[in-house]
C-alpha positions as CSV (number, residue, x, y, z in Angstrom):
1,X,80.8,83.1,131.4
2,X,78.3,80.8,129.8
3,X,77.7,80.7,126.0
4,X,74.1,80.7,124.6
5,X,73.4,82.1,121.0
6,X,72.0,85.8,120.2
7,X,69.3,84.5,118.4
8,X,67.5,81.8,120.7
9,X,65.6,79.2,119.3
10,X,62.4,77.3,120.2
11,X,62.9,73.5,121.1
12,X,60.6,72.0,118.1
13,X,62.9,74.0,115.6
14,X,66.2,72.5,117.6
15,X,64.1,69.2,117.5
16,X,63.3,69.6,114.0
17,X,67.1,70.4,113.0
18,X,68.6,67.8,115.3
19,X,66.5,64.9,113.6
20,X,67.2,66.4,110.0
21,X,71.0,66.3,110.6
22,X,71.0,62.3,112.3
23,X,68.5,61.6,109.6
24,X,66.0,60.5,112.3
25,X,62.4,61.6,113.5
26,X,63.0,64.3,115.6
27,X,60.1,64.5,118.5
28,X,57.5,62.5,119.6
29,X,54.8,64.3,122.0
30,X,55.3,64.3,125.5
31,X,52.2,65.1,127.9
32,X,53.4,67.6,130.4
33,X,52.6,65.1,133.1
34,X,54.7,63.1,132.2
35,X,57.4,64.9,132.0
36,X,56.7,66.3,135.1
37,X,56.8,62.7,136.9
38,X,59.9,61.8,135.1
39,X,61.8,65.1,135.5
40,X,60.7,66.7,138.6
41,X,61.2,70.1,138.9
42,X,63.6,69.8,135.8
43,X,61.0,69.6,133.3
44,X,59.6,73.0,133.8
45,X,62.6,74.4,131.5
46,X,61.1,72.3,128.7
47,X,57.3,73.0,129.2
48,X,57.8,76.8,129.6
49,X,61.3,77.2,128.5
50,X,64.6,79.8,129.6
51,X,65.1,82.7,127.6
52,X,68.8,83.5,128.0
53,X,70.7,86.2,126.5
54,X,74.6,86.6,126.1
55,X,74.5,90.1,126.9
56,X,77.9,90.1,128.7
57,X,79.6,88.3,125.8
58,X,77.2,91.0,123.0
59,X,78.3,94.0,125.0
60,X,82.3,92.7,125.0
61,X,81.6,92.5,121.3
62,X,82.5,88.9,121.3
C-alpha cells in the first residue's frame, strides 16, 4: 500500500513549512515552461497537482 496523509496539502503550504523548519526561503517562482523543459512529462504533477487519498488504509481504520 502506499502512504499519503488524509488531509492533503497544497505544495506552497509544504513549501512554506519545509523552509520554516530548515530555517531557509522556501520557494522561488518557477514559470511552467520551464518546468516543463526541465521535467518533461514529470512536471505536470507540480503545475496541476495529484489528489491522493488513503482510502484503503481509512477504511482498514489504520
Amino acid at each position: 500500500m502506499n502512504f499519503t496523509s488524509p488531509n492533503p496539502a497544497r505544495h506552497q503550504e509544504l513549501a512554506r513549512a519545509l523552509g520554516q523548519a530548515w530555517g531557509r526561503p522556501s520557494v522561488l517562482p518557477v514559470p511552467g515552461f520551464m518546468l516543463r523543459m526541465i521535467l518533461g512529462e514529470s512536471a505536470q504533477v507540480i503545475l496541476e497537482g495529484q489528489k491522493v487519498l488513503p482510502q484503503r488504509l481509512l477504511a482498514c481504520r489504520f
